[in-house]
ROTOR-788049 format. One record per residue (C-alpha): residue number from 1; x, y, z; residue in one letter. Coordinates in steps of 0.2 Angstrom, whole numbers. Layout:
ROTOR-788049
NUM  X  Y  Z  A $
...
This chain:
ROTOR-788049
1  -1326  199  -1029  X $
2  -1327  215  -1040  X $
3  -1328  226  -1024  X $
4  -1314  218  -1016  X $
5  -1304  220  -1034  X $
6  -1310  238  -1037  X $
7  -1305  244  -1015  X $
8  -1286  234  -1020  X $
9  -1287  247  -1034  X $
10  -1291  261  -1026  X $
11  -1276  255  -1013  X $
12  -1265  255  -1027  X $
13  -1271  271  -1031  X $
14  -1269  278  -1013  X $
15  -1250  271  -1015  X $
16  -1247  277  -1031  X $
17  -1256  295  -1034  X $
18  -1255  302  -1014  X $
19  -1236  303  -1011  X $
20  -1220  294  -1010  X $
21  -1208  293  -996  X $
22  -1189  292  -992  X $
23  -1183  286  -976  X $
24  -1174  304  -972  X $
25  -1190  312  -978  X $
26  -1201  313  -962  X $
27  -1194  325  -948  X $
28  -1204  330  -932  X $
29  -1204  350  -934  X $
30  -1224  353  -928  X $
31  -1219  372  -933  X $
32  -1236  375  -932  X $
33  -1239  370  -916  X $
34  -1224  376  -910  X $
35  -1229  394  -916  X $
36  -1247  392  -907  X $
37  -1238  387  -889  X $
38  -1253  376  -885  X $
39  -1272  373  -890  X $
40  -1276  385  -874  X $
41  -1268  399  -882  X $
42  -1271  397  -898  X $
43  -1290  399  -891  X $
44  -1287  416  -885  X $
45  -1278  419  -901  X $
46  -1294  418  -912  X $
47  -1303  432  -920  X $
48  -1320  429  -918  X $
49  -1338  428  -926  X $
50  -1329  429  -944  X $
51  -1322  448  -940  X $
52  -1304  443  -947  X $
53  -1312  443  -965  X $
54  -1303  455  -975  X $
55  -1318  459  -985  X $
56  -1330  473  -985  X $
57  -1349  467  -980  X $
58  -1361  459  -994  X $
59  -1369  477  -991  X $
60  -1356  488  -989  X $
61  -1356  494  -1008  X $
62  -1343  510  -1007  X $
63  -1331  495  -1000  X $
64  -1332  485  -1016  X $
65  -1334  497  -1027  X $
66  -1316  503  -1020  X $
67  -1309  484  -1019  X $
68  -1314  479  -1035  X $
69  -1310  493  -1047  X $
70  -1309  491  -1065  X $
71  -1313  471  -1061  X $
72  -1332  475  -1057  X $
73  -1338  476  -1072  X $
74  -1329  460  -1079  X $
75  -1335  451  -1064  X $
76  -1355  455  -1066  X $
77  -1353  450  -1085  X $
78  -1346  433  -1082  X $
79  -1362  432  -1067  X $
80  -1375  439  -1084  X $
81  -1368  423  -1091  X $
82  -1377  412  -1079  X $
83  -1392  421  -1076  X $
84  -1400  405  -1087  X $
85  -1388  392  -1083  X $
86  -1395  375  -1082  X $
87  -1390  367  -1068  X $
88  -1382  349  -1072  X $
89  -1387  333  -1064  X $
90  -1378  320  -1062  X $
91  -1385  304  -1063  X $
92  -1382  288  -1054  X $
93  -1375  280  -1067  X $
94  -1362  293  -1072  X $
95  -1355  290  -1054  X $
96  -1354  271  -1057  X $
97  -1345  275  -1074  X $
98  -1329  276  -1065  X $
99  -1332  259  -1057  X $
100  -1336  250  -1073  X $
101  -1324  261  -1087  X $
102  -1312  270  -1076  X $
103  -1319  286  -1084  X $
104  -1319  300  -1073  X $
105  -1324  314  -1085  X $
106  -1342  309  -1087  X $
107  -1347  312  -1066  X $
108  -1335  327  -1064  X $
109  -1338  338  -1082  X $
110  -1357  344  -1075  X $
111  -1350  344  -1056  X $
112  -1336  356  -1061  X $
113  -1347  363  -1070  X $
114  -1361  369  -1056  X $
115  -1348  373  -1044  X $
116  -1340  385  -1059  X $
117  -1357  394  -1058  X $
118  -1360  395  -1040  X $
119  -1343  403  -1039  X $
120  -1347  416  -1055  X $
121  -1363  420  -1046  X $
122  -1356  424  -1030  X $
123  -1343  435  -1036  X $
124  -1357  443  -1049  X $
125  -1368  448  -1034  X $
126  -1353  456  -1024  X $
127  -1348  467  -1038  X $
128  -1367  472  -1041  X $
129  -1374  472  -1028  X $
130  -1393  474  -1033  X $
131  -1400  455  -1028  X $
132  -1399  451  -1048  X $
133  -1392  435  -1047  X $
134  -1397  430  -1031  X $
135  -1413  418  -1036  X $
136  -1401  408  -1047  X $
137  -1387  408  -1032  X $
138  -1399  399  -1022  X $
139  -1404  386  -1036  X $
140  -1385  382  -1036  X $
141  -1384  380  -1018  X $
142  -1402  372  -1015  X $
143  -1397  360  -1031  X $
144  -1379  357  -1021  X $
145  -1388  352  -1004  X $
146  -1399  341  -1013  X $
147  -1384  330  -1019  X $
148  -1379  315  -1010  X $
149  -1361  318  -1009  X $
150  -1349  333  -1013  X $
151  -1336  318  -1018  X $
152  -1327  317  -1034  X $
153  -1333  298  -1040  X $
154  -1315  294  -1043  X $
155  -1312  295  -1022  X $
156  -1329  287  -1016  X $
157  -1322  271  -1017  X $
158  -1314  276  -999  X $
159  -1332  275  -992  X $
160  -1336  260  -982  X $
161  -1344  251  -996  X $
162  -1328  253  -1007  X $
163  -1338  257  -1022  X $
164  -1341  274  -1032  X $
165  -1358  279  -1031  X $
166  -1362  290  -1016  X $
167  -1367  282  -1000  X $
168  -1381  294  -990  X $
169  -1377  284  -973  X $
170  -1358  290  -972  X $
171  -1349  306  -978  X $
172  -1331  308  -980  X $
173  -1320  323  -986  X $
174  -1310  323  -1001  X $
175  -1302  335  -1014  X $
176  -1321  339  -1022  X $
177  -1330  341  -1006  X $
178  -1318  353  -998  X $
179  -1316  366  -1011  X $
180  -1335  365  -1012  X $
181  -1339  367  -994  X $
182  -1328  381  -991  X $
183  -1335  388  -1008  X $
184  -1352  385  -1002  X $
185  -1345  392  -984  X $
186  -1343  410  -992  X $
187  -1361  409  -1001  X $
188  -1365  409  -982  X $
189  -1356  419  -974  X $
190  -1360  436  -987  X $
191  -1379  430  -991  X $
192  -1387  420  -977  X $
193  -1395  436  -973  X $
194  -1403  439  -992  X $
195  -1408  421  -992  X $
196  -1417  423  -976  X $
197  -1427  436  -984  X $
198  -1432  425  -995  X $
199  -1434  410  -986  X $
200  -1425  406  -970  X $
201  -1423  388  -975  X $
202  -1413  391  -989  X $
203  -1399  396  -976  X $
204  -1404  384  -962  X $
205  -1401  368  -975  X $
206  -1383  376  -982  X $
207  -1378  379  -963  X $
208  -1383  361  -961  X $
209  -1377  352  -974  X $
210  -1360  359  -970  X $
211  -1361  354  -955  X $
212  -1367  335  -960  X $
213  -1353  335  -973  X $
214  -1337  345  -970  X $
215  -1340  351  -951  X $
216  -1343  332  -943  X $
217  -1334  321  -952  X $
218  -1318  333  -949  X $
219  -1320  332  -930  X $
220  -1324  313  -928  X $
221  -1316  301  -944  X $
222  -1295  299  -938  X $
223  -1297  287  -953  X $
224  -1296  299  -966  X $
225  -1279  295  -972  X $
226  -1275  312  -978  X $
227  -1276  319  -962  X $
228  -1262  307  -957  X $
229  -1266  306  -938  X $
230  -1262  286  -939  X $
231  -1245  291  -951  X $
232  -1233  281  -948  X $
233  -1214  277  -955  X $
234  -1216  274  -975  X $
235  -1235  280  -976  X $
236  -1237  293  -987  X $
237  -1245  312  -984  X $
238  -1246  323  -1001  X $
239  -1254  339  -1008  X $
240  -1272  332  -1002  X $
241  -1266  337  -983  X $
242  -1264  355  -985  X $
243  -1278  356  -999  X $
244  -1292  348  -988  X $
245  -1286  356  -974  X $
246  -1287  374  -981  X $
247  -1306  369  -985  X $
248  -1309  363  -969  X $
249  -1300  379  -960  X $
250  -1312  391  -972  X $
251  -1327  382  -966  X $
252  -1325  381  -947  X $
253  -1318  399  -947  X $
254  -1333  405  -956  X $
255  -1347  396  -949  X $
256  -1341  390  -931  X $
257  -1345  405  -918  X $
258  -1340  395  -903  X $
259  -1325  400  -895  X $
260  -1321  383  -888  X $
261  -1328  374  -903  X $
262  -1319  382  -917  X $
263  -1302  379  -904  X $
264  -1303  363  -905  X $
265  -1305  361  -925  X $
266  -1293  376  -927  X $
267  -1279  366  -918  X $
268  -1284  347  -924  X $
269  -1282  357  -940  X $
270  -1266  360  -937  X $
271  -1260  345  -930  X $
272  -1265  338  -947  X $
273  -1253  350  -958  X $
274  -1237  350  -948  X $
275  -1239  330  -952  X $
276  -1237  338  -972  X $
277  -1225  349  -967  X $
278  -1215  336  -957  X $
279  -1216  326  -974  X $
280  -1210  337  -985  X $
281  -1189  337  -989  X $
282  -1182  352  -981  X $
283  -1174  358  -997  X $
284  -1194  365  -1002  X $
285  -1193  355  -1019  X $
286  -1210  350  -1024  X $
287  -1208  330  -1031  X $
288  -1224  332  -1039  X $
289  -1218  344  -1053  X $
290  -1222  360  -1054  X $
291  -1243  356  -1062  X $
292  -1244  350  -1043  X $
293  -1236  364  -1035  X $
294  -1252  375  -1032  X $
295  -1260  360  -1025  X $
296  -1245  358  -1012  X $
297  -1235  372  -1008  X $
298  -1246  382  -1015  X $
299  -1264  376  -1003  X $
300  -1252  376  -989  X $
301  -1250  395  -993  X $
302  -1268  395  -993  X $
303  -1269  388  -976  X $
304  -1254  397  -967  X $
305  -1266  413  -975  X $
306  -1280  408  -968  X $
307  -1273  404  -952  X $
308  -1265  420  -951  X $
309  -1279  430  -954  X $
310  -1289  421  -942  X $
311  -1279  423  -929  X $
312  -1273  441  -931  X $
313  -1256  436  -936  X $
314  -1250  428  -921  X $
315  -1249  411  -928  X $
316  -1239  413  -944  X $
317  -1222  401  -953  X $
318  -1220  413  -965  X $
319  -1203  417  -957  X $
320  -1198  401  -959  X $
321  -1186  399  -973  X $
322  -1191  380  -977  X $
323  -1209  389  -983  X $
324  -1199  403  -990  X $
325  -1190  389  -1002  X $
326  -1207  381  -1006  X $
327  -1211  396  -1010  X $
328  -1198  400  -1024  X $
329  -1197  381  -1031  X $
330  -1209  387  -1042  X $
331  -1199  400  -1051  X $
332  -1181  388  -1052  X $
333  -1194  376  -1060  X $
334  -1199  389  -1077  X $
335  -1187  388  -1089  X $
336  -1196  401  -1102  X $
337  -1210  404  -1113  X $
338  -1221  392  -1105  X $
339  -1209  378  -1103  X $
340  -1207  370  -1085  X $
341  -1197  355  -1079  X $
342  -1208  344  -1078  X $
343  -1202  328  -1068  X $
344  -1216  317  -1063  X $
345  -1234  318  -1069  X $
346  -1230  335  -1072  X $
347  -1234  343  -1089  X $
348  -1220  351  -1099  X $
349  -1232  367  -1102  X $
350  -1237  379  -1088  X $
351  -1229  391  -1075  X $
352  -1241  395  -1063  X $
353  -1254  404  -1057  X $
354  -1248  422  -1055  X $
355  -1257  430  -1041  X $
356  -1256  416  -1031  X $
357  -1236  414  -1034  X $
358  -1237  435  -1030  X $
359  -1246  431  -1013  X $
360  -1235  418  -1005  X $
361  -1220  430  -1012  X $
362  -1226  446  -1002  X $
363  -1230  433  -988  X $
364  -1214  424  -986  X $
365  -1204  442  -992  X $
366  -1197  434  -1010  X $
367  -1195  449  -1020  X $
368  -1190  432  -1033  X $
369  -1210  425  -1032  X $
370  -1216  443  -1033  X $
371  -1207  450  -1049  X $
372  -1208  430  -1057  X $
373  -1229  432  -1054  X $
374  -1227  449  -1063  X $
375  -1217  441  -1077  X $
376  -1232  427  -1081  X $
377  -1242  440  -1084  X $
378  -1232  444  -1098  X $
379  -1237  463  -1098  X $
380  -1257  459  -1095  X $
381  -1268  464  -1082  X $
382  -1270  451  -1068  X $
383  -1289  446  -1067  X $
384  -1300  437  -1055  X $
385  -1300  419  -1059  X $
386  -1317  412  -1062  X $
387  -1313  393  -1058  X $
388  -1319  387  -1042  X $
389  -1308  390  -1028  X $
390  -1319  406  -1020  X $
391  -1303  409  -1008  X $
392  -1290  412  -1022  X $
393  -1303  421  -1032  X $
394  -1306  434  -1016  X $
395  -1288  434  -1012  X $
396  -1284  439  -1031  X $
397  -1298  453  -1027  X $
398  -1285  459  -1013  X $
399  -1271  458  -1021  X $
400  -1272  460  -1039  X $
401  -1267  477  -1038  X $
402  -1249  477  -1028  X $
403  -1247  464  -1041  X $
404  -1249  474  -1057  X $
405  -1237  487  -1049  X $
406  -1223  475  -1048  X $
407  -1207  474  -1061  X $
408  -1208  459  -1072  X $
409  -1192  450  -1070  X $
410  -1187  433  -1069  X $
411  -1170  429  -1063  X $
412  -1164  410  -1056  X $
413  -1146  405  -1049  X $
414  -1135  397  -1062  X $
415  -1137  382  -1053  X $
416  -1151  377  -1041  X $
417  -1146  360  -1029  X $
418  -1159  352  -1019  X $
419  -1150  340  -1011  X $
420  -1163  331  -1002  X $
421  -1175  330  -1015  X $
422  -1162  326  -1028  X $
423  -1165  341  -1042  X $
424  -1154  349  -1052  X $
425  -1156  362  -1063  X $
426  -1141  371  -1072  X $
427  -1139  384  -1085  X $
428  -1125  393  -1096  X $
429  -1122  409  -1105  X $
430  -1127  400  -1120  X $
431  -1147  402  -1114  X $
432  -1145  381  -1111  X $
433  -1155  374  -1095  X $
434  -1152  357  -1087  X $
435  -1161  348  -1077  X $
436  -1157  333  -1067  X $
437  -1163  323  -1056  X $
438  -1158  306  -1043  X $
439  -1173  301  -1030  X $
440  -1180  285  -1030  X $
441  -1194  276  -1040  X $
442  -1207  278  -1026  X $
443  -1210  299  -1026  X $
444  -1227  309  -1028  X $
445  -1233  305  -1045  X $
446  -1219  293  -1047  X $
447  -1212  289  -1066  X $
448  -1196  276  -1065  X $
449  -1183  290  -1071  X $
450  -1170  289  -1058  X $
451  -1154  298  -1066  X $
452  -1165  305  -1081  X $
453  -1164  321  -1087  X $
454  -1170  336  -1100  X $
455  -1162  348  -1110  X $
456  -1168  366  -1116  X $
457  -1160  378  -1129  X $
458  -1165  394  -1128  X $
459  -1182  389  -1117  X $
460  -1185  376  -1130  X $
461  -1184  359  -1125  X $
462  -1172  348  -1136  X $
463  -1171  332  -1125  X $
464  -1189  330  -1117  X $
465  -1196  320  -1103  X $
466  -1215  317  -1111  X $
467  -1224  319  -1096  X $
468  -1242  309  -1092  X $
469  -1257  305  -1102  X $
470  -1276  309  -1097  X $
471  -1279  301  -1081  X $
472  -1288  287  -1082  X $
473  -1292  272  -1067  X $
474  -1276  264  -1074  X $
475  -1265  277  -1071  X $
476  -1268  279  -1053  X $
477  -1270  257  -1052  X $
478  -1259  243  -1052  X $
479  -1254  242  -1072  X $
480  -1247  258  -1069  X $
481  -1231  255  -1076  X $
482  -1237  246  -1090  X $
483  -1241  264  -1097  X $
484  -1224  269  -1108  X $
485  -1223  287  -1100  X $
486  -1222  279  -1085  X $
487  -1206  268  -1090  X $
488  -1190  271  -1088  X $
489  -1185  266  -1107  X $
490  -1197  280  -1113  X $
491  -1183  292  -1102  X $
492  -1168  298  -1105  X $
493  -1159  282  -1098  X $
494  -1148  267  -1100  X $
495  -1157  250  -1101  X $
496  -1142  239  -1092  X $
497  -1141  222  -1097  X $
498  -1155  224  -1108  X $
499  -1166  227  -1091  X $
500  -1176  244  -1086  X $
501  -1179  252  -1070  X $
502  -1190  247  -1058  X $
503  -1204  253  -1045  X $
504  -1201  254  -1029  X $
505  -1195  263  -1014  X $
506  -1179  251  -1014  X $
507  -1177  257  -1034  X $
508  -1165  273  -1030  X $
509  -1151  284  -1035  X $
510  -1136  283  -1022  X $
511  -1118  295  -1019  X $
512  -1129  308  -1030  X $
513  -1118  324  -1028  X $
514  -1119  342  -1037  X $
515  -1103  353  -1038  X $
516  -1110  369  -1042  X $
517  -1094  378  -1046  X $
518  -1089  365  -1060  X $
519  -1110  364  -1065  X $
520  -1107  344  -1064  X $
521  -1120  333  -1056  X $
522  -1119  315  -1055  X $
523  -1127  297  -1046  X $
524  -1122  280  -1045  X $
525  -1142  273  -1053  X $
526  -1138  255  -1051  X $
527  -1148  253  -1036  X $
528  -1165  258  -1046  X $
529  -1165  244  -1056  X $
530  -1169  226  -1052  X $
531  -1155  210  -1049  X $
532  -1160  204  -1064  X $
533  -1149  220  -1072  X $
534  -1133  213  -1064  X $
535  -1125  228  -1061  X $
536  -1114  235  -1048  X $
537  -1113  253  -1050  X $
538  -1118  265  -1066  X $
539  -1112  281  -1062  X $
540  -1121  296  -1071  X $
541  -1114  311  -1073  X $
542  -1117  327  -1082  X $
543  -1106  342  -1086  X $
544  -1112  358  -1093  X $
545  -1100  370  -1099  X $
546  -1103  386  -1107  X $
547  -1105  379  -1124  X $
548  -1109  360  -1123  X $
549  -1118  346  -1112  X $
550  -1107  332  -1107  X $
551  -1116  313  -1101  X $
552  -1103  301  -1095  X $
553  -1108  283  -1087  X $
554  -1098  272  -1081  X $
555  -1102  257  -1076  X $
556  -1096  239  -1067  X $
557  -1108  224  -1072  X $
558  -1109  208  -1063  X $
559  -1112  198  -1080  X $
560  -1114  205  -1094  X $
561  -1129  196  -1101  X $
562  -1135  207  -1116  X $
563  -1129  224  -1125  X $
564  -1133  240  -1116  X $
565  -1146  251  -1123  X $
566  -1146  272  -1121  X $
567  -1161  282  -1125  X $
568  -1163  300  -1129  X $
569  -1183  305  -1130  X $
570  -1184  321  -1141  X $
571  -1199  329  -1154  X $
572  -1188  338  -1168  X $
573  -1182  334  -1184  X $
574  -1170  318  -1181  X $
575  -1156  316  -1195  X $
576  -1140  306  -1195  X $
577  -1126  314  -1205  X $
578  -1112  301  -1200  X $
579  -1107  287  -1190  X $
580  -1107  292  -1173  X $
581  -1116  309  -1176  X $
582  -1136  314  -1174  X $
583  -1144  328  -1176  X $
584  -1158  337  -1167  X $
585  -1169  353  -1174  X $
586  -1183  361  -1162  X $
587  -1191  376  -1166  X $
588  -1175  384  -1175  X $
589  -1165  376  -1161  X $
590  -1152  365  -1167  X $
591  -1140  352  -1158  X $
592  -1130  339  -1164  X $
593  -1128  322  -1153  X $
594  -1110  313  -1152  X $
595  -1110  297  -1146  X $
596  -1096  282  -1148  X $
597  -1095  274  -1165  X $
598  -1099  256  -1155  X $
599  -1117  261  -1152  X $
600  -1130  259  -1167  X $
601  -1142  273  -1167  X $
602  -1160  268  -1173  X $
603  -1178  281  -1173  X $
604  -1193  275  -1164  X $
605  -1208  286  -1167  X $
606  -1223  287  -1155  X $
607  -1239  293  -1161  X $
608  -1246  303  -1147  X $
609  -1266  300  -1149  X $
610  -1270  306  -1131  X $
611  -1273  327  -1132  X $
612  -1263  330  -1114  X $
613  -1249  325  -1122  X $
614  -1252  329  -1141  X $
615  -1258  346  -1137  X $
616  -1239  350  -1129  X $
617  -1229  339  -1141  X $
618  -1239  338  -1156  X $
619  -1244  323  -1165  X $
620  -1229  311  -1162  X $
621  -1213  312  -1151  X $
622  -1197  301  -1156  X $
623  -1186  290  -1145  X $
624  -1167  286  -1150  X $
625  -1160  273  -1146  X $
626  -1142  267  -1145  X $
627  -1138  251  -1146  X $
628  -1122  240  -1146  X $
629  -1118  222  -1150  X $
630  -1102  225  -1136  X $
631  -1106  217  -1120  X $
632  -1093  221  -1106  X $
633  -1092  219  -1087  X $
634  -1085  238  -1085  X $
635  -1086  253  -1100  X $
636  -1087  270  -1101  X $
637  -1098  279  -1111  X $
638  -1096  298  -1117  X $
639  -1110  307  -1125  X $
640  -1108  325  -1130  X $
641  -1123  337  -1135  X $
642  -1118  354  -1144  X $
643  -1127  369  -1154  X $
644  -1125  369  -1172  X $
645  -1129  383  -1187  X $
């Protein structure tokens, strides 16, 4: 009973964490196999026996000497640091924690951990060069072949026995084990010949451990759902896809030298991420928020690079401007100083990683992503990240230099529409930004806040959307929604007839237009709410001007069965100077809230105990609430946000 209780779990997980889907949202483009013409020619398209890696040999120390520059030094100091690293096991039982608690830190804190210093090490002995850190390399990578599984705990549950302690009779591929195969991929490709000096097994079990764990599985499991080679209409493919697959592409381009062999992966690989690229809206907006953007648009970069490189160019999208506006949906998303619209599970705090945002720019040719990249530096030198993505960290290595060339300049469009996806972001003159948003209650990371919106002054966010708490089993499982941040009552909404929105696919905006000249954007939200809410339409709208915010709804009930209730989430100072008036102050931003005299205004605060969310909003965030005895089959509502002194 308690495995077929935790494997419905894990389903609700699949259903919840992976993706949502629209019925526009899936459209057959294969550009990727379009651009390769056919498996036979991408075959003869292939650069060989690992000659299209762009980096100088292990031994060729003028080479990186010249590549690494003034980041040499920095490199071997964070290595020194793990000269005398203890390497972390990971017991049993701290696999079975997630099982039993839901707790996921306990397995992956020493796993990210070891793969944090495998990485360091690597990069250490490339910049060195001398052998120094080689002996404690191969600890790490004997230590990692002598695991079970490379799988996070939290997706082991997709094994065969639906549980979360690793199973030696099968291997599948997740998230985890594909960063640390290709990462372990590299360890091969620049030292198998220094370990065989040592010991020619050390090389021959890392060759054959890949093989056993990334390279097989790959070629013979259709099941994996991520590779969505059994998709069909309302299945859902999200950032795992591209994330997986640029593992899997890194490995087989590293370690597979036969011509026919590596073909067949090379295009199965492809197969597999045109089915994510089919997915995603043609607008380029990334539903998971911009926290999940490197994981999405950003590891399908990773793989369009890699592709690229390993066949000299001739199988390239980055033409294509659907990638191009993945590309740039990271800069309309950043508001300033570190604030990011943050729909979703996304957090409010963030940006982007900088050299990767400069890569896809130079790729795609968006001088926008380049200078943006340069402008999240904020006048510092870009480094090598030392987390453990080996390709980002080499491709930082590359590039780092173009980027600290570049002008630091972030400029958006007044108004960015994504019609498809349903975003909407405005600004003004007054340093105000906007964002909007219709969709429906079933997208990636998926919060019920069809029709919400937030509001920034001057970068500071005034009207907030709170984001998510600390992952957790519940997060991810069927009580979901029973989480407040997941609610649509902790957004920026109406409750209609006392009722709030619901999960689902059929839980939608509908007639959602933006008129870009007059900044207005509005959607009829009645659909995303259940018949219990009696209502026929609520249309939203919002008007920004060039000194105020205008909310309009306007609604036809059914029945009226109880008042409506509006809510406005914020974290400022919350005063109430009259009758009809509120006032907000955020980090010396000031705005004052009109609303009609019929509503009540009342103050909820919500002591924020989990540090994701109290380490971005501080210790308590505060919900407004407008409430009215009135109850009426039609009404119109006006709510008017202004700046104050």
């Amino acid at each position: 009973m308690k495995r077929n209780t935790f494997y419905r779990i894990f389903i609700s997980f699949c259903l919840l964490f992976m993706a949502g889907i629209s019925a526009h949202a899936y459209t057959e483009r294969n550009l990727l196999q379009k651009a390769a013409g056919s498996e036979e020619q991408l075959k003869e398209a292939l650069v060989m026996n690992q000659k299209w890696v762009p980096y100088p040999a292990y031994n060729d120390r003028v080479g990186w000497d010249e590549l690494l520059g003034t980041n040499k030094e920095s490199l071997i100091r964070a290595g020194e640091k793990m000269l005398n690293y203890e390497w972390k096991v990971i017991r049993a039982t701290d696999y079975l924690e997630y099982e039993r608690s839901g707790e996921r830190n306990i397995m992956q804190n020493p796993y990210e951990a070891n793969r944090k210093a495998i990485n360091a090490l690597m990069l250490a002995e490339l910049a060195e060069g001398k052998g120094r850190f080689i002996d404690q390399l191969i600890n790490g990578v004997f230590y990692s072949c002598e695991m079970t599984s490379w799988v996070l705990s939290a997706h082991l549950v997709r094994q065969s026995t639906k549980r979360s302690l690793p199973d030696y009779r099968e291997q599948v591929i997740d998230l985890g084990s594909g960063n640390f195969g290709s990462m372990l991929s590299w360890v091969y490709y620049f030292f198998h010949d220094s370990f065989d000096k040592i010991d020619p097994v050390i090389s021959q079990r890392l060759r054959h451990t890949l093989q056993e764990r990334i390279l097989d599985p790959y070629m013979n499991n259709d099941r994996e759902w991520w590779m969505a080679f059994q998709w069909k209409p309302g299945m859902i493919i999200n950032n795992w896809n591209p994330w997986c697959n640029s593992n899997v592409l890194q490995c087989y381009l590293l370690l597979e030298n036969d011509r026919d062999r590596l073909a067949k992966a090379v295009w199965r690989s492809m197969q597999s991420a045109d089915k994510f690229i089919n997915f995603v809206k043609a607008d380029g907006a990334c539903e998971e928020g911009p926290s999940y953007w490197g994981h999405a648009a950003g590891k399908m970069y990773d793989y369009l690079q890699i592709l690229s490189d390993g066949t000299d160019g001739k199988v390239s999208l980055f033409k294509e401007p659907m990638i191009r506006r993945m590309g740039e949906y990271i800069s309309r998303t950043y508001v300033g100083n570190g604030w990011v619209v943050n729909f979703a599970d996304a957090s409010a705090k963030g940006g982007g990683d900088a050299p990767l945002i400069y890569r896809y720019g130079h790729a795609v040719g968006s001088e926008e992503m380049m200078q943006f990249a340069a402008y999240l530096l904020d006048g510092k030198r870009p480094s090598v990240p030392l987390g453990n993505d080996t390709f980002r960290s080499l491709q930082s290595i590359l590039w780092n230099g173009e980027l600290e060339k570049t002008a630091a300049v972030h400029t958006i469009p007044a108004c960015t529409w994504y019609p498809e996806t349903e975003f909407c972001y405005l600004t003004n003159k007054s340093g105000w930004f906007l964002a909007t948003k219709g969709g429906f209650n079933n997208e990636s990371h998926n919060h019920n806040d069809v029709g919400t919106f937030s509001l920034y002054v001057n970068t500071i966010p005034v009207i907030l959307d709170a984001g998510v708490g600390t992952y957790t089993k519940q997060t991810f499982g069927k009580d979901r929604y029973t989480i407040w941040t997941m609610q649509s009552n902790y957004h920026n909404l109406p409750m209609i007839n006392g009722i709030p929105q619901k999960y689902g696919q059929e839980y939608k905006a509908t007639n959602t237009t933006c008129n870009e000249k007059k900044r207005v954007f509005s959607t009829d939200i009645a659909a995303a709410y259940p018949s219990e809410a009696k209502v026929k339409n609520w249309i939203r709208s919002y008007t920004l001007d060039d000194r105020k915010l205008t909310i309009t709804d306007s609604y036809t009930l059914e029945e009226a069965v109880a008042p409506n209730q509006v809510n406005f989430m914020t974290w400022g100072n919350v005063t109430f100077p009259s009758q009809g008036k509120i006032q907000i102050e955020v980090k010396g931003q000031k705005v004052e809230l009109d609303y009609p005299t019929l509503f009540k205004a009342e103050l909820e605060t919500i002591q924020l105990d989990d540090p994701r969310l109290s380490n971005v909003w501080g210790k308590e965030i505060y919900r407004i609430t407008l409430k009215t005895n009135e109850k009426k089959e039609t009404g119109n509502y006006k709510f008017v946000i202004q700046q104050v002194k």
